[in-house]
Each structure stands twice: as structure tokens, then as C-alpha cells.
N, C-alpha and C positions, 0 to 999 in steps of 0.2 A: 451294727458293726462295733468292733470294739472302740472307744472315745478314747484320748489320749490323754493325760494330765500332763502337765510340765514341773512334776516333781524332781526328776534327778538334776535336769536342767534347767536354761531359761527358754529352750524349744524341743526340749523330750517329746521324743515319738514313742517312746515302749519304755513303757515300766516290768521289767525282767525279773524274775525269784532269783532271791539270792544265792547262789550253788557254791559259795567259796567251798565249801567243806570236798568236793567233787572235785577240786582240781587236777589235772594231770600234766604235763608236758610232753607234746608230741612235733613233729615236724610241720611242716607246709601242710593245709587244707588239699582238696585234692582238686583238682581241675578239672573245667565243663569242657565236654566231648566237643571237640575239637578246637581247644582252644590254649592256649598258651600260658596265660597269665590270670583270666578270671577263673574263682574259685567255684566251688558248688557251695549254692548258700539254698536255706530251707528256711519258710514259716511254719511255727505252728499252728494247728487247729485248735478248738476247745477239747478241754479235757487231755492233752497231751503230756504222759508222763516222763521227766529227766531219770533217769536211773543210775548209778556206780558199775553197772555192767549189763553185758547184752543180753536180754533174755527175762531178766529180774522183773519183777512186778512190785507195786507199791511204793513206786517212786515218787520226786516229787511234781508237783501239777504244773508246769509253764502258763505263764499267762498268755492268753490269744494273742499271736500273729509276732511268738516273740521271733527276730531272724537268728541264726545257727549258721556260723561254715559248717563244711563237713569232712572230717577225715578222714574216715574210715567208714567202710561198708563191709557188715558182717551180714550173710544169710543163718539164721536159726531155721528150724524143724518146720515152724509156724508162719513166720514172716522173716522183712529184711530191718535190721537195726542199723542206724546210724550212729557214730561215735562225732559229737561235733564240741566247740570252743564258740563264745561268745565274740570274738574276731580271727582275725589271719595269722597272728602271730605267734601257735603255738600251744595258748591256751587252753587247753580241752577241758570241758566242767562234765563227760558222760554221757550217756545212750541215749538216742529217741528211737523209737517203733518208727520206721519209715513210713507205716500208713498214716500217720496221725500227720505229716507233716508235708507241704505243698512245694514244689522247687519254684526258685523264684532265680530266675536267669539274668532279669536285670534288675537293677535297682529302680524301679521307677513307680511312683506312686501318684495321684491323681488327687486334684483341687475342685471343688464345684463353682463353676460362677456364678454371679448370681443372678437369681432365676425371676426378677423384675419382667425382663423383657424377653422373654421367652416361656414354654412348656418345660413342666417337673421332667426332669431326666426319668426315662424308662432303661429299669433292666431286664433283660427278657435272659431266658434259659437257654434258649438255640439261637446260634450265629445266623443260620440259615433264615431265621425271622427277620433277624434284622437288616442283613442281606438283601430280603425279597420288599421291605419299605424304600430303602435308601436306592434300589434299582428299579423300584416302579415310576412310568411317566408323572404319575399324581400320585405321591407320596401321601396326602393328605387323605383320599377316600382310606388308606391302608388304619392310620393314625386317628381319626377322629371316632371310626367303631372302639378301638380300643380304649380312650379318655372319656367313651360315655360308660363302656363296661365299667374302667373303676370308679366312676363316680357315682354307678347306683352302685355297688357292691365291693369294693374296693379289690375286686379280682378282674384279670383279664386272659385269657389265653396266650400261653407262650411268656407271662410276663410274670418276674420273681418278685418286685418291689418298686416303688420309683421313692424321689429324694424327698424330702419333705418342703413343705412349702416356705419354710425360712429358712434364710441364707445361714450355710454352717459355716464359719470364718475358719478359715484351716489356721490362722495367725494367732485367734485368741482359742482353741481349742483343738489343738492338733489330731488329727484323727488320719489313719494307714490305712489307705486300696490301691494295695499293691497293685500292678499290673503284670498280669501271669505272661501272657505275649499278648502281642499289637500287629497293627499292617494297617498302613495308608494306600485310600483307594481313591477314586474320582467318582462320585453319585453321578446319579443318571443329570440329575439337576447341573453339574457341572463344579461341583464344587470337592476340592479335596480333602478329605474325612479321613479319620483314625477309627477304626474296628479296635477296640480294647476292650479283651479279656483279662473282667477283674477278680481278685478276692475279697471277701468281706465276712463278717461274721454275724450270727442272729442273736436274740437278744438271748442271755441266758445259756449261752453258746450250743444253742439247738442247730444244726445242720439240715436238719430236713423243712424245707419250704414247700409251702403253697401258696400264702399268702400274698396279695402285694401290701397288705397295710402297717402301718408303724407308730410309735407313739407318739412321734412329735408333730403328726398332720392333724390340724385342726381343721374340720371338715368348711367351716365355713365363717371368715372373717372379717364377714358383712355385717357379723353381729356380734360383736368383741364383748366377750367375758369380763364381769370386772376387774379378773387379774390381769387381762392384758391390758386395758382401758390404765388401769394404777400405775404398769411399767412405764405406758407410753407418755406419763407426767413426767419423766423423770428424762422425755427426749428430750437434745439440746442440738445447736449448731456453733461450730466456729464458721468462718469467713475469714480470710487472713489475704491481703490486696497485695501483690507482689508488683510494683509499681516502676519504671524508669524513672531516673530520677535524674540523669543528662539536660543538655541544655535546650531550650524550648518546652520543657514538660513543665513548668508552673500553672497553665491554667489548669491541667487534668490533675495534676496534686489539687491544687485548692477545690477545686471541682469534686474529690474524693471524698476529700475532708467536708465538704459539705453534705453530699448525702448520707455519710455514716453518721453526722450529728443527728439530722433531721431521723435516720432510723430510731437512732437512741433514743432521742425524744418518746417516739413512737412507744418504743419497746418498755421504758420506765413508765409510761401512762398504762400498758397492761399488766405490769406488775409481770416482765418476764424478762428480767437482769440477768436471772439465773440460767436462761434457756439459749439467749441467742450474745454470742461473744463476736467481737471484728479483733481483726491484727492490721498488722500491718508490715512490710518489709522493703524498703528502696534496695536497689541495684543500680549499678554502672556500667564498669569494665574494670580490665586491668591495670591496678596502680603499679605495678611493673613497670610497663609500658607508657605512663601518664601518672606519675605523681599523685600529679594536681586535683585528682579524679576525688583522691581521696579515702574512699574504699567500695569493692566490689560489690558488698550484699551489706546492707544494716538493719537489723531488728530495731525498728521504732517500737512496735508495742506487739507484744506478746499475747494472744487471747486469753490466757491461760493465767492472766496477771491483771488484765484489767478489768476495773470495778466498776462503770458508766461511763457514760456519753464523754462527762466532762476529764475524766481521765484518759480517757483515748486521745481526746483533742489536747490533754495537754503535753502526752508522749508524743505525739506527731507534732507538735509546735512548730520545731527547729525544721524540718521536713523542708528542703527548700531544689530545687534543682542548682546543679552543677555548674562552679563558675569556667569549668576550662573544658575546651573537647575533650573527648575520649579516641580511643586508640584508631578507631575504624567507624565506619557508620553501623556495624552489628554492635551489640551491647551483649553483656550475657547475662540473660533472663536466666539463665538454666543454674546459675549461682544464687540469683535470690529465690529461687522458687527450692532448689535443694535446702537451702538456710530453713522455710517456713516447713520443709517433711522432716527436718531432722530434729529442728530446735522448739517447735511446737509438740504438748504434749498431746496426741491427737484422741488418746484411749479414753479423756473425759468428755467426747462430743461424740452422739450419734450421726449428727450431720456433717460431713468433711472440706469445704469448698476451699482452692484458692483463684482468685482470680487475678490474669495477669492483662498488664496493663501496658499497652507499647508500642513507638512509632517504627520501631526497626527490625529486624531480621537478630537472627540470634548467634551467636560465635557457637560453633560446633564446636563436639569434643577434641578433632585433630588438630586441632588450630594451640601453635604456642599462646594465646591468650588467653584460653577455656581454663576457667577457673575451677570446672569439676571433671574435663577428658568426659564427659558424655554428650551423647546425642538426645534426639528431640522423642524417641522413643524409650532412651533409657531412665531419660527423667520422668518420663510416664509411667513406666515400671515401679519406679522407685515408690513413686507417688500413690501408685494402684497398691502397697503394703499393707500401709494403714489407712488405707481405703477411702483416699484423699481423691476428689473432681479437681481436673483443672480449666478453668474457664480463661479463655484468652479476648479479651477488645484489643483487636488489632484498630490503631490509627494510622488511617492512612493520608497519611498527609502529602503533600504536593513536592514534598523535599524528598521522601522518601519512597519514586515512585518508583525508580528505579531496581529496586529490591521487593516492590509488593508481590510478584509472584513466586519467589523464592522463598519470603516470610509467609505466604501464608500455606504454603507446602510444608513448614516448618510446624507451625503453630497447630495447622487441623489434623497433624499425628500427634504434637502432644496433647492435643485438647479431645482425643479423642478416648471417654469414659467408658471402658472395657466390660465395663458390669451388665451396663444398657445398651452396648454400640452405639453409641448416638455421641453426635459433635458435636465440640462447643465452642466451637469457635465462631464469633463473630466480626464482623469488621466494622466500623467507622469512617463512613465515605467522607474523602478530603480531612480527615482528623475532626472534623465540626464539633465545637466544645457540645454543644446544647444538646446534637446526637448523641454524643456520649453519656454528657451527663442524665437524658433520660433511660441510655441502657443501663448506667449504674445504678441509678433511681430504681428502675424495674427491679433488676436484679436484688438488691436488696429485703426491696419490699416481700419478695415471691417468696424467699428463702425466711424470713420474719413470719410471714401470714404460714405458710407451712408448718413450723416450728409453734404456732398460736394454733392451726386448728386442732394439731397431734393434741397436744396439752389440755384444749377443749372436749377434746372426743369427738370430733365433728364427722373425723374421714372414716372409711372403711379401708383398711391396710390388709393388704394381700388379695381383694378380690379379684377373680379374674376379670368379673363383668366394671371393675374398677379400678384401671390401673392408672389411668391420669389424673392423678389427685391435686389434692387442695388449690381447685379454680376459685378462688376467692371471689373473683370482679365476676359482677351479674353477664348477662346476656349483652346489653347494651354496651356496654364498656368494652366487650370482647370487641363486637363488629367493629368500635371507633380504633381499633387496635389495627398498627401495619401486620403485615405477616409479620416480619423477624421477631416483634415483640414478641408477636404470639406462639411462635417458635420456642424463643426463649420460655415463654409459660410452660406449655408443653414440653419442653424439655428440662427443665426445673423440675416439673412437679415429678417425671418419669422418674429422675433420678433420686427424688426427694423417695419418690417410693421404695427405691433398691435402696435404699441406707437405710429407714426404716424396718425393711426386711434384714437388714443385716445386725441392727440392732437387737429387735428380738429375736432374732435367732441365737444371739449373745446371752439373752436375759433369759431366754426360756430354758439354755439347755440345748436345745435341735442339733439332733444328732444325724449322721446318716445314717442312712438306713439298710436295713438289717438284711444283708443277702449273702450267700456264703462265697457262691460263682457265678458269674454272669455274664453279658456280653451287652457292652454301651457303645455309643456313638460319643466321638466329642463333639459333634455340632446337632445340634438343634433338628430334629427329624423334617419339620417343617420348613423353617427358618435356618438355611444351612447355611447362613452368611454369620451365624449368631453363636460359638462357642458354648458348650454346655460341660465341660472341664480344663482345668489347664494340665496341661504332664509334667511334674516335675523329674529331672534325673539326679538321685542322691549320689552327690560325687564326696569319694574320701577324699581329703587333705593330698594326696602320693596323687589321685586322679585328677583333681583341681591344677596342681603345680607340674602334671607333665603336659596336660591340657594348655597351660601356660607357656611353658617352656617351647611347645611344638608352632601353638600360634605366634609367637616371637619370631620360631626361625621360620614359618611362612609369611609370613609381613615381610622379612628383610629377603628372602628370595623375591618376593613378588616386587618391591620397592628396583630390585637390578634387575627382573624382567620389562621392567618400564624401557630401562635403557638397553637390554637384547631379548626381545620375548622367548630364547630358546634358552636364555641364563636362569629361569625361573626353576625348570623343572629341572635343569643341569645340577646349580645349589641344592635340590630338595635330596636329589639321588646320591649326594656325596654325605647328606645327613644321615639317608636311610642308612646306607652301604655301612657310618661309624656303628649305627644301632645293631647289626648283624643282620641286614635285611640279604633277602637271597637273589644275589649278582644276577643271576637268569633272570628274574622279575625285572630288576631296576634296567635294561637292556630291550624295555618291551619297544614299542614303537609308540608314535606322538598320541594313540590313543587309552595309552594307559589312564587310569585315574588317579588322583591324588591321595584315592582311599589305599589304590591297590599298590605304591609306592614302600609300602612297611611302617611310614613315620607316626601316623595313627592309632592310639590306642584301642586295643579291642573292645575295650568299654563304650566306644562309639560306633562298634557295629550292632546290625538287627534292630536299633531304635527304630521305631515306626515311625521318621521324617522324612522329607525328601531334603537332602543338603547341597546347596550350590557349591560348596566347597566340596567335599568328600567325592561330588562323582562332578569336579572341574580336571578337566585333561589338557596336555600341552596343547592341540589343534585346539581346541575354544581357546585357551586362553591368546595365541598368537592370532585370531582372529577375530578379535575385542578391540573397539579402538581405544583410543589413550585414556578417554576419559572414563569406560567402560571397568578398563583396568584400574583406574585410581578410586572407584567407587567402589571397586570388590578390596580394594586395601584401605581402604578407608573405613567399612562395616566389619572387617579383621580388627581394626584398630582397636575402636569400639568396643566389641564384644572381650577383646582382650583386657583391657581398663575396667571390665566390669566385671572381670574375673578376678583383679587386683581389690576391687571392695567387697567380691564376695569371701575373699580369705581372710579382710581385717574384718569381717562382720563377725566379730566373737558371737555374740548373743543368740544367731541363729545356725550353729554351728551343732550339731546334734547328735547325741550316742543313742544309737540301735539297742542295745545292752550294756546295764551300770557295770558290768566285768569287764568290760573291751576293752582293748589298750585304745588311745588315744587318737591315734593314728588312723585307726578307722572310723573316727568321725566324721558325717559326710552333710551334705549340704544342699539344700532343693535346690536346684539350679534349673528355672524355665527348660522348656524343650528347647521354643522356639530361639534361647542363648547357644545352644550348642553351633558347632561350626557345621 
């Protein structure tokens, strides 16, 4: 497929030929059959020529999969031409051959995750194949003929290409598969799956396929190359301990500070200063609310800035717990854990960890105290960008027994590392320092030896027959091992391995792979509990802010539904009604939806999700109890504040084509964010 560079921008998706000389001025794009407001928009294929009129030949060449509205539609003798502009507002740069170029209905384009802990994404040619896997009782007899076919011969029947064995970072290498349409179904398995037909393009922009193989699958990485063996000297980890720092946490501070010495130690005797870095970050609560707290979140030491053992301990020195309570017995972790994604630079370390360190329950985003308005899954997002683990030791201490099951509902969705599925969340019975102190022990060390054997060449990275790497401790030392430790090992090293894979696939280049049309699954054929893409929906700036603007006025209807559940949909209908929505609609009965109200924009229908909001109707919601209701306004709330940092995130804010006005800059916005 075509690879993206981030030349025009600092998150360029398509690099466009220049057409100013082509310019025209025309009206409004023209609109998709039956639809009001969205436009017709088209990509190019390879080889697609822009021309100064219809019919013209030796035009100029578009680069692959560049997007076009469309304005006009002229039939010639031979074929149908298109007249399109680089965005919506008018600008027309001239003709495309309609065959050369794909309709593309929604903005929605596709993420790989990474493929650690699961099977290489298959694309196959026919729906119907993949249909007939996902609804057989044994999925697996259908799928394991086919992973032996490409592995002697890298062809399979029915199948165009699969992804390549390292992780492509869509963050550090932006790359377009579009999604032509979608549909969400239920597999036989029980699990609800997205059918997504995609585009892509072949290397060289050949269109005709047979192949499934590609250039960046390295057949087998059990026996590493000396170039790959050279990059993986150059792997490294940060570690950055997001720590409570309230009253009673001094022994687990000095406790901290102890086993990050004793690693140093370690790490200076191998001569690998360069490889493995710690941070460090203390958290409270709100000095709003509590003065005396002092402050919220504080960067002790930066990984990014410290030089050894003896400079860390001496940036954490002052490190002491807090002389005065704080606001509530929740703290908010989710302020110093945001501090160490943002203020850390994460793009000089392969390996990502923070670990959070805490006897309490955490301040959500709706609480007047929440120092960043997000939740326990939005931090996780955040975190999942630049490809950060979050590891939580919950201490549960004897004071704080009261809240242990609420905190750790908390904690094992933010600790849960998307890449691998796998949670990381542990606990610490009764706070016991010496527990602790041997999970931070462990922990350290696994993440060190990790980082030591890459650097050796010890491991074999990306094998399938080896995916739990670098078990340092012999045999013996395993058995003397509780489970959780060994939990923890095995889960270290799982995830040690998906960062490694995501590294070189940075260092190699690994692109995806080369298919024009296909037909994927986003989960896992086998493993259907296991994602194998994310959806992102590119919303313009105009889509973002009415997106905004609508979740506002349903929060503050649903907030006076609390106090008459029949005032919810009564306010929503006097919003539609200002919009020009049609009186006979808004008049339906209690089972109308919320979608079918008017107040919704059309750029949220046809997405392939199921939305508890979009098809919420007055009967469900008057038949919600109180608290049912405050938790559907509460994950509104949420997703709406996260719509407010996706509009100040300049840097990821991206032009389709360097001519579009501005305006239609849009913005990958998860699926599962939409309402």
C-alpha cells in the first residue's frame, strides 16, 4: 500500500501533486444519494490522471489514494469523468476518469495492532470466505489449512495478502486503508466483529494480485540477520514510577528509591546506561481544594535527562509524602500518569512502561477535582499513542478497604495494555511493604534483563514458536516463584516482545501490505476476544465541533431527565425542531431513537458500530434506574472532554491534500469514541 510521509504536516496522510495551475471556482461538491449534507468524495488508484477538461488525455499523474470531492459528473463517448477540488469549499483543480478512482462514503481508515499476541491479519478476496470462517463452530480447522498454505508457499486460496510480521506504527509512519463500507456482526463464537472492506494499493501501483507475499515479511526470526541483530543494540527502555505521594506513603517512596538504586547499580556493572532509563513522577490531588497538598502531579526526574543511578537519587531526594490530607480519600493518579505521556519524550525508547503506584481509588474525570476531566480508559488511550504500558501496584491497605473494589475496577481498565490484551494490574495484600517491595524488585529487574538480552542477541524476536521471551531465571528459580510473580514474568516479557516488534518495524521500514481490495475481520479469526485493527473516523474541524456542540445539549437534556425522565427527549425535540428537523418525526412515539430525532449528524450514520446512544429511545431511558442514568451521563461527559483535547491537539490534526482549505482538516478519532 501506498506509506505515508509526514512532509506537508506533522501527521500528513497524503502527499498530493501540485495542481494550483488547474484551479477553478465552482459551487458546493455535490451530495451522496440520499443524503443531505455529506459530500461525494473519491480516491485515487495508481496511475490516475488530473486533466484541465473532460475527455483530455496527458494529464497530470495523482499520487495513490489521493481524496477528491466531487462536483460534477460528465458522461463522454468512452467513459464517466469527474470534475473534483481538493476540499468542500469550492476549489476545483479539474477532471478525473471516473474509473480510475474508488467512492469512498465514509471517512474511515484503519490502524493494525500489534500482532505480538495474536495471528498476521488475513486479507482475502471474497466476503463470503470470510463469512464462512467467522460462522463455522471451529473456526480454527477453517484457518490453520490456510497459515500452513502460506507458510510453505506464501499463497493461500481465497487470500490476497496478510500484514507483515512487525508492528507498522500508524503514529510514526502514517499509512491510508481506507474503509470502502463495513457491517458489524455477532460470530458464531459469540463475539461482535466488524466485516471491513478495505482499499489498499500494490507495490509499484500494480492492481492485479495473486500473491499473498510482501517485502517486509522476514520468513523467519529465529535466526536474526546481522542487520536486525545491529538495530536491536540500539533497543532501549524507559520506566517512569508515577507514585502517591499523600500521607502514609513514605515507606513505598523510600522503598522505590531503593530498588531503582540497586537496578542502577546493576545496569552500570553491564555497561547499559545508555539502554535502560527510570523517571519518576509524584501525584496528590487538588490544591484548589487543599492548599497545603501543594501540587497535583511533579516531575522529580525525567528519564530523558538522567545520567545514572546517582542522579536519579539525587532528583528524587526531596521526594517526601505530604504533610496535610488531601481533598477525598481518591487521589488523582490519572494527573501524574498524564504528566509522565506528555512531558516524557517517549520516541527515544523502544521499550515504554509507567508504573503506578497507589493505596487509593482514583478521582474521575466528572468530579470538580479531576485535574485532567478524563476517565480510567481515556488515560489508557492516551497512553496507548506513543505506545506507553501502564502497570498499576495497587496497595491495599487496611485504611483503604473500603474503596478496594471500586479501585481496582479502576485500575485493571487502565492497566489493561491493548497491544497484547493482557493486564497489569496487580495488587499488594494489606499494602505489606516487603510484598511490594519484591514486586518492584521483580519488576525492574525483568524489564533490565530484557533490555540486556535484546542488546546480547540472546532472544529470538517475532518467532511464533517464541513468543514469551527473555525468561532470564533458570528452571529452579521459576518453580521457587508464587504465581503472580511469574505472572508478572510472563507478562513482561509478552509485552517486552510487542514493543520490540513495534520497534523494528520503526527501524525496518514495515509497511503494509500490498492489496488493492479486500475483505478483513477486526478481530482475530481465532482469538475473537483479541482486536487485529482499530477504526479510526477522520472528522473535519465543522464535524468535531458539531459533534461537540450536540453532546453538550444531550448531557444537559439527560442531566433534567434525572429530575423528569420524560424532560430528556421533550429538550432534545425542541433542539431538533430549532435544526429544521421534520415536526411529524419529532411527534413519534416513546420508541423513537435518539438517532432518528434529526439532532445527529449524518456523518454518524452507516459507521459499522453498535451505539448505546444513537439507538437510546425515551422507553429505555425512563426505565433505567438513577444510577443507570447518571453512568450513561457520565461516559457523555467523558467522551465529550476528550473531544475538547482532540481539537487543541494541533500536531495531529491532518490535511488530506496540501490545496484544501483548512477547514477540512480532520482528525482520527477512535471508533469506539464516537457516541
Amino acid at each position: 500500500m501506498r506509506c505515508i510521509t509526514k512532509s506537508l504536516t506533522a501527521a500528513a496522510l497524503l502527499v498530493v501533486g501540485s495542481t494550483s495551475s488547474l484551479a477553478f471556482a465552482t459551487d458546493k461538491p455535490l451530495l451522496q444519494e440520499g443524503k443531505k449534507t455529506l459530500y461525494q468524495r473519491v480516491l485515487t488508484s495508481p496511475g490516475c490522471e488530473l486533466t484541465a477538461q473532460a475527455g483530455q488525455s496527458g494529464g497530470e499523474v495523482q499520487p495513490t489514494f489521493s481524496r477528491f470531492y466531487v462536483y460534477e459528473r460528465s458522461q463522454a463517448p468512452d467513459r464517466e469523468w469527474l470534475k473534483v477540488g481538493p476540499d468542500s469549499l469550492g476549489n476545483t483543480v479539474g477532471w478525473l476518469p471516473a474509473n480510475c478512482t474508488v467512492e469512498w462514503k465514509m471517512q474511515l481508515t484503519l490502524a493494525f495492532t500489534n500482532p505480538a499476541n495474536r495471528d498476521r491479519l488475513l486479507f482475502f478476496k471474497e466476503r463470503s470466505t470470510l463469512e464462512d470462517i467467522l460462522d463455522a463452530p471451529d473456526p480454527v480447522s477453517k484457518v490453520i489449512p490456510l497459515r500452513s498454505q502460506l507458510k510453505k508457499n506464501s499463497e493461500a486460496q481465497g487470500v490476497l495478502a496478510q500484514e507483515p510480521e512487525f508492528f507498522v506504527d500508524l503514529k510514526e509512519q502514517f499509512y491510508l486503508l481506507p474503509v470502502l463500507s463495513g457491517e458489524e456482526i455477532m460470530t458464531e463464537e459469540g463475539f461482535r466483529t466488524r466485516l471491513l472492506n478495505i482499499a489498499s494499493v500494490t507495490k509499484d501501483g500494480d492492481t492485479t494480485l495473486s500473491q499473498a507475499s510482501d517485502d517486509n515479511h522476514i520468513e523467519s526470526l529465529g535466526h536474526q540477520d546481522a542487520d536486525i541483530a545491529d538495530k536491536l543494540k540500539a533497543f532501549s527502555a524507559a520506566v517512569v514510577f508515577v507514585i502517591d505521594s499523600t500521607i502514609t506513603m513514605d515507606p513505598y517512596i523510600d522503598r522505590t528509591r531503593e530498588a531503582i538504586g540497586r537496578v542502577y547499580e546493576k545496569v552500570e556493572d553491564e555497561g547499559l546506561l545508555d539502554q535502560v532509563k527510570f523517571g519518576l513522577v509524584a501525584y496528590r490531588s487538588s490544591i484548589k481544594a487543599r492548599p497545603g497538598v501543594e501540587y497535583v502531579s511533579k516531575m522529580y526526574a525525567n528519564p530523558n535527562q538522567v545520567k545514572d543511578g546517582d542522579d536519579f537519587l539525587n532528583k528524587v531526594a526531596d521526594l517526601k509524602q505530604a504533610t496535610v490530607s488531601t481533598v477525598s480519600w481518591d487521589e488523582d493518579p490519572y494527573s501524574g500518569i498524564m504528566q509522565a505521556v506528555d512531558d516524557v519524550d517517549w520516541s527515544e525508547f523502544g521499550a515504554r512502561y509507567i508504573v503506578l503506584i497507589t493505596d487509593s481509588g482514583a478521582i474521575e474525570g466528572d468530579s470538580e477535582h479531576s485535574g485532567t476531566g478524563l476517565s480510567a480508559e481515556q488515560v489508557r488511550m492516551e497512553a496507548a499513542n506513543p505506545g506507553v504500558a501502564i502497570y498499576t501496584l495497587h496497595l491495599k491497605t487496611p485504611e483503604g478497604k473500603h474503596n478496594h473494589a471500586s479501585a481496582e475496577a479502576q485500575y485493571r481498565n487502565l492497566s489493561n495494555y491493548g497491544a497484547t490484551n493482557t493486564s497489569l494490574y496487580y495488587p499488594v495484600n494489606a499494602g505489606d511493604v516487603e510484598e511490594y517491595g519484591k514486586k518492584v524488585d521483580s519488576l525492574a529487574d525483568i524489564i533490565t534483563q530484557q533490555v540486556q538480552s535484546v542488546y546480547r542477541g540472546d532472544n529470538a524476536i517475532g518467532s511464533a514458536e517464541n513468543s514469551q521471551i527473555v525468561k532470564d531465571a533458570d528452571a529452579k528459580q521459576q518453580q521457587q516463584q508464587d504465581v503472580e510473580q511469574q505472572k508478572m514474568l510472563d507478562d513482561a516479557a509478552l509485552i517486552g516482545h510487542a514493543m520490540q516488534l513495534a520497534y523494528l518495524g520503526s527501524k525496518t521500514g514495515a509497511k503494509a501490505p500490498p492489496v488493492f481490495q479486500a475483505w478483513i475481520s477486526d478481530r482475530d479469526l481465532i482469538k475473537q476476544n483479541v482486536p487485529t485493527t482499530d477504526v479510526r473516523v477522520l472528522l473535519t474541524k465543522a464535524q468535531l465541533s458539531d459533534l461537540s456542540d450536540i453532546m453538550q445539549q444531550i448531557v444537559q437534556a439527560a442531566n433534567a431527565g434525572l429530575i423528569s425522565p420524560s424532560e430528556m427527549f421533550n429538550q432534545l425535540r425542541s433542539v431538533a425542531a430549532t435544526m429544521g428537523a421534520d415536526p411529524n418525526q419529532l411527534q413519534q412515539s416513546d420508541n423513537t431513537k435518539l438517532a432518528e430525532l434529526g439532532v445527529m449528524g449524518e456523518y454518524l450514520e452507516d459507521l459499522p458500530y453498535h451505539s448505546d446512544v444513537l439507538n437510546l429511545d425515551e422507553e429505555t431511558w425512563k426505565s433505567w434506574n438513577g444510577l443507570d442514568q447518571e453512568k450513561f451521563i457520565r461516559n457523555l461527559s467523558i467522551k465529550l472532554r476528550h473531544y475538547q483535547r482532540y481539537n487543541a491537539d494541533v500536531d495531529r490534526w491532518v490535511s488530506l491534500a496540501p490545496d484544501s482549505d483548512a477547514r477540512d482538516d480532520v482528525y482520527p478519532v477512535p471508533l469506539e469514541m464516537m457516541p
